[in-house]
One Martini backbone bead per residue (centre of mass of N, CA, C, O) as a GRO file, in nm:
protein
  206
    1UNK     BB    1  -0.830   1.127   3.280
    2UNK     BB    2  -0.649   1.401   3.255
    3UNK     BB    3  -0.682   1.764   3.233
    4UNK     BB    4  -0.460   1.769   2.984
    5UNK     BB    5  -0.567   1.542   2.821
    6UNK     BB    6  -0.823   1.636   2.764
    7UNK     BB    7  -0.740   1.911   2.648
    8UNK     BB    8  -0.611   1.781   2.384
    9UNK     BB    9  -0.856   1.615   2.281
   10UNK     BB   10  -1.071   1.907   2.305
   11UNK     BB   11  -0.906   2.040   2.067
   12UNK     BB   12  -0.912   1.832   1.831
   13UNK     BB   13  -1.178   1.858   1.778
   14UNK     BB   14  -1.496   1.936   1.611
   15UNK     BB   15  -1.701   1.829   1.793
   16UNK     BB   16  -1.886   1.989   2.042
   17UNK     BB   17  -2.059   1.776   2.164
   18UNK     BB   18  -1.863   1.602   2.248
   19UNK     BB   19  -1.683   1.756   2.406
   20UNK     BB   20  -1.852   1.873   2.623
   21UNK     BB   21  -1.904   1.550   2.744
   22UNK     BB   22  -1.586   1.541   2.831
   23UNK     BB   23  -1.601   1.796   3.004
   24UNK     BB   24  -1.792   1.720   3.206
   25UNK     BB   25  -1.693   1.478   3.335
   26UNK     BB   26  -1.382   1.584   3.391
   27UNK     BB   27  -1.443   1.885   3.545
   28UNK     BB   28  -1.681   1.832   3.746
   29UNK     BB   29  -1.576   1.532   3.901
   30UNK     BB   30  -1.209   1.660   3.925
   31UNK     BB   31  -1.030   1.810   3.750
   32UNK     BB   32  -1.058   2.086   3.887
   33UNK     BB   33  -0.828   1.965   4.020
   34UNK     BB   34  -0.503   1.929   4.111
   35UNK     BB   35  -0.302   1.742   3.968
   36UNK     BB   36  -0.086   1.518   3.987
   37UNK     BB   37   0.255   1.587   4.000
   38UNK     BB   38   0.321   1.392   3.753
   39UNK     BB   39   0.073   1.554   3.583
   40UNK     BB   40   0.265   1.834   3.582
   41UNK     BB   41   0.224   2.149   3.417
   42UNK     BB   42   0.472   2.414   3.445
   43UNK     BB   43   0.389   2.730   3.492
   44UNK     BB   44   0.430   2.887   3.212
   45UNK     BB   45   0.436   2.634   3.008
   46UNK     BB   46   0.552   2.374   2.732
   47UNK     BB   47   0.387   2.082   2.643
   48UNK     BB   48   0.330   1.804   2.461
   49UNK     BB   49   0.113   1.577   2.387
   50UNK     BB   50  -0.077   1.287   2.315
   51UNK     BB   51  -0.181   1.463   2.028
   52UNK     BB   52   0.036   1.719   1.945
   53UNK     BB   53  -0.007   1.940   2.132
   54UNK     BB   54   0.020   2.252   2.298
   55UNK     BB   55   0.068   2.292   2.635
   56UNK     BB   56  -0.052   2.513   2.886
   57UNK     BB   57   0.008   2.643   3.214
   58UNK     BB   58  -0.173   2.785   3.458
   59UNK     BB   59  -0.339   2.917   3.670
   60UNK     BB   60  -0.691   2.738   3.639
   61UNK     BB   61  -0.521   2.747   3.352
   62UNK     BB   62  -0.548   2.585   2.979
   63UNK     BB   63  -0.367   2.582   2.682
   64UNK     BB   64  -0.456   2.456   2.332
   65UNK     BB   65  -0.257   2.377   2.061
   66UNK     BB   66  -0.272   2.276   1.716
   67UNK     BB   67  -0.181   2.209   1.436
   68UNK     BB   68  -0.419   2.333   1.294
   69UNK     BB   69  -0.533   2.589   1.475
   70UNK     BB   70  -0.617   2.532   1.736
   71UNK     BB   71  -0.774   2.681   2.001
   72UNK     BB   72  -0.759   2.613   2.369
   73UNK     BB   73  -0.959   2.726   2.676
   74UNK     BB   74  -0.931   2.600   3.005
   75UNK     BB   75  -1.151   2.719   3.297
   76UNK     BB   76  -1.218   2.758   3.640
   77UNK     BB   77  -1.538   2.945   3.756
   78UNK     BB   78  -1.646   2.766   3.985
   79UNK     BB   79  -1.834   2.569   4.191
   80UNK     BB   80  -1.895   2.355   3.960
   81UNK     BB   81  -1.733   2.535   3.701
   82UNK     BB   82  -1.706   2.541   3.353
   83UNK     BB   83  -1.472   2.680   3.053
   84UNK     BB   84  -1.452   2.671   2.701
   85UNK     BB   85  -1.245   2.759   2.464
   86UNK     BB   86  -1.273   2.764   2.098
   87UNK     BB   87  -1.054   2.838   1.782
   88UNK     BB   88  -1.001   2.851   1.518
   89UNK     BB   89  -0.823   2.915   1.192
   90UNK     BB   90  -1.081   3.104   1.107
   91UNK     BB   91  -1.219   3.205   1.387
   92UNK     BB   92  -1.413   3.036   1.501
   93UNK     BB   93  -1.636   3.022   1.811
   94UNK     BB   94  -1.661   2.801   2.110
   95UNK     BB   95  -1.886   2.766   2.362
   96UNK     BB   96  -1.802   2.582   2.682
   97UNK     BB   97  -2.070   2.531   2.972
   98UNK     BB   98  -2.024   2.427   3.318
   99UNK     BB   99  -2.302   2.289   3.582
  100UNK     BB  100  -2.416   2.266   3.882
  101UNK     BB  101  -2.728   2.349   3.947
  102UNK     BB  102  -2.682   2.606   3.710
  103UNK     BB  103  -2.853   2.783   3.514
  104UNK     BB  104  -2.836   2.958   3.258
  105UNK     BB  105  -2.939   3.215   3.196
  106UNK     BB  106  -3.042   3.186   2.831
  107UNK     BB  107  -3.227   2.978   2.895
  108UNK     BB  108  -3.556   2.897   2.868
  109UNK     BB  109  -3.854   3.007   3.075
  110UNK     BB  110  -4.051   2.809   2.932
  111UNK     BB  111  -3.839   2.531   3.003
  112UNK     BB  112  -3.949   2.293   3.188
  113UNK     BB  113  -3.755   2.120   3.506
  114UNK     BB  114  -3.757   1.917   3.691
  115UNK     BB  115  -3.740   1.914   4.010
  116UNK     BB  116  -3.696   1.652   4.137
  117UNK     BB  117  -3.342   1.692   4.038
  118UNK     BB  118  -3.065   1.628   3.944
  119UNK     BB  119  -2.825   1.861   3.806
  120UNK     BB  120  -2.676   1.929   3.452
  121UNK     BB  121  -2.504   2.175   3.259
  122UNK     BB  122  -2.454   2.243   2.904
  123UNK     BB  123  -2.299   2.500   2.694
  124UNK     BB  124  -2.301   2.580   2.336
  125UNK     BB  125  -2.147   2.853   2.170
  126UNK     BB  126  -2.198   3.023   1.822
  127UNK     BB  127  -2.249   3.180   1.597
  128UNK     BB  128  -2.563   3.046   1.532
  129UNK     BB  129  -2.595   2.889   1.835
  130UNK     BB  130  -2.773   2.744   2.117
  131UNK     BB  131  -2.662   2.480   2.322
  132UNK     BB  132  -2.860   2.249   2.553
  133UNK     BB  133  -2.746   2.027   2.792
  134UNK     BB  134  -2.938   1.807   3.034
  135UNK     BB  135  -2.882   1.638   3.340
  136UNK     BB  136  -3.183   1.449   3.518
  137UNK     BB  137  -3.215   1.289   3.837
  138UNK     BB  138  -3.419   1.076   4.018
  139UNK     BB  139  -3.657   0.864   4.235
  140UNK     BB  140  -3.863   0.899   4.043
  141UNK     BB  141  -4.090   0.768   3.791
  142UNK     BB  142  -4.086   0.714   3.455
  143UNK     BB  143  -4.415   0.792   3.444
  144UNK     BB  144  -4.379   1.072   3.565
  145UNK     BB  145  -4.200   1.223   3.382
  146UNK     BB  146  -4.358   1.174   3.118
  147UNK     BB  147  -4.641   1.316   3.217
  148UNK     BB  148  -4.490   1.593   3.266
  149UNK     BB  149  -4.362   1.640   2.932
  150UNK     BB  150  -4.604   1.626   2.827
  151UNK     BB  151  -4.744   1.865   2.967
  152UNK     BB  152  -4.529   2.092   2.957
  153UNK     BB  153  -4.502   2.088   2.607
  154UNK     BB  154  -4.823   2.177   2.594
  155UNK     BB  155  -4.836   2.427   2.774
  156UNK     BB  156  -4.564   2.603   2.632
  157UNK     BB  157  -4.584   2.574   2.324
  158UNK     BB  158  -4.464   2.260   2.235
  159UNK     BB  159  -4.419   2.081   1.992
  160UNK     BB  160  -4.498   1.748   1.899
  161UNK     BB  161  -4.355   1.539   1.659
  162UNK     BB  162  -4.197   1.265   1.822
  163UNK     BB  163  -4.222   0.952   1.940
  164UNK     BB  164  -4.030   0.724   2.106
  165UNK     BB  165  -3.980   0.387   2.131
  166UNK     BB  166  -3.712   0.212   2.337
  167UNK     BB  167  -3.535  -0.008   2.508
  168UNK     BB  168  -3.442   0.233   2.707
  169UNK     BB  169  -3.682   0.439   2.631
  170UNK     BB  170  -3.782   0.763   2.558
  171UNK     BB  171  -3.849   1.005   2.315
  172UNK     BB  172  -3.896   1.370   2.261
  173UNK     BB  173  -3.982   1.588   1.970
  174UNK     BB  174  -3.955   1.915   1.927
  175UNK     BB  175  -4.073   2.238   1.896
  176UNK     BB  176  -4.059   2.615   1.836
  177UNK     BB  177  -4.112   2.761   1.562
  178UNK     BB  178  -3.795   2.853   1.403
  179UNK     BB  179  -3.549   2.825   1.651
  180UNK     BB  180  -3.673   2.578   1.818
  181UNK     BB  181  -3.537   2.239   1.937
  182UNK     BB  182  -3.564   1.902   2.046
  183UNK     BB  183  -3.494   1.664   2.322
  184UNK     BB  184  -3.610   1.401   2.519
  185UNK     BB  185  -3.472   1.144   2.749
  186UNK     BB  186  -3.663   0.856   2.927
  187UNK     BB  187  -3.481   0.660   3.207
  188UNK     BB  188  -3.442   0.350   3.353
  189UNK     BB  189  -3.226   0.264   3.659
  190UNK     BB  190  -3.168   0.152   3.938
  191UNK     BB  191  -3.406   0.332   4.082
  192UNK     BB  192  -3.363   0.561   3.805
  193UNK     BB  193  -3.446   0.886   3.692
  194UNK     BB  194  -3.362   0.967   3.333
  195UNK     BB  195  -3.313   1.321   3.171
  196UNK     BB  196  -3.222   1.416   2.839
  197UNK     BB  197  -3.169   1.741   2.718
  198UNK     BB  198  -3.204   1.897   2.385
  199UNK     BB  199  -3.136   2.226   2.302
  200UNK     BB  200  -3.216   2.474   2.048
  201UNK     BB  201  -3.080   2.756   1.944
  202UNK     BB  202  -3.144   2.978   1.650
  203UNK     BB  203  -3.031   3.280   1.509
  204UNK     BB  204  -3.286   3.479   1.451
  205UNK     BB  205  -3.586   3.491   1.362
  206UNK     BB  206  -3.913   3.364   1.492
   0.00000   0.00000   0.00000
């Protein structure tokens, strides 16, 4: 998928994290490099997607603008990272930023991350919540992980509500006062353990 193709796509789109999920490997994997010749749109020029959106493109910035009146502007803000915004016709706004191994700022730092891995992290951020998206991969094992998790959100006073064993991994739910949930799932596959964290800070008081 071309990064035109993609922007088109992420436009149209109204769930925030599919959105991102298709943001974070487009975009950090090599999107964010300029497309090749036939797949570019002329900078500051607008012509029609295979989505029926219109894109837009300068120096590197993309916006489109769907028929439904939802407008994203997709920009390279440094190496490995990436941001979306999307405004509805509503005027709701969602931001969708990626980055390689820099965790955001505004991260809880009360929730550690296994240390020994390579990371990348989405956020997404509307009027109400802030979410965090953390893919992490290992070549320590999945035993190993799974123990880290255990103590970890025991230690930082994350409560542990769920855990569930399945076919691919395990999964850990967990929750901390009236504002923050989320999830890990831990597994293994080729030599190789990933943990993929999924927070949520909703805002109002704790």
């Amino acid at each position: 998928m071309s990064f035109r193709q993609y922007a088109g796509f992420a436009a149209a789109t109204t769930v925030a994290l599919f959105a991102a999920a298709f943001f974070a490997a487009s975009v950090i994997s090599g999107c964010g490099k300029a497309p090749e010749k036939k797949e570019t749109t002329p900078a500051g020029t607008t012509a029609p997607s295979e989505e029926g959106a219109a894109v837009t493109a300068e120096a590197g910035k993309i916006t489109v603008e769907t028929k439904k009146g939802e407008v994203a502007t997709i920009e390279k803000t440094g190496e490995g990272e990436a941001k979306m915004t999307v405004k509805g016709p509503g005027g709701k706004e969602t931001t969708i930023q990626t980055a390689t191994d820099k965790k955001p700022a505004d991260f809880p730092s009360d929730f550690q991350l296994y240390e020994n891995s390579k990371k990348s992290f989405v956020r997404v951020k509307d009027e109400e919540n802030v979410t965090f998206t953390v893919s992490l991969e290992t070549s320590d094992s999945e035993s190993k992980v799974k123990d880290f998790y255990q103590k970890a959100l025991s230690e930082n006073d994350y409560k542990l509500v769920t855990t569930m064993a399945m076919p691919s991994g395990t999964m850990y739910q967990f929750e901390k006062g009236k504002r923050i949930s989320g999830a890990v799932t831990i597994s293994a596959k080729g030599g190789k353990t990933t943990a993929a964290v999924s927070l949520s800070l909703q805002k109002g008081p704790k």
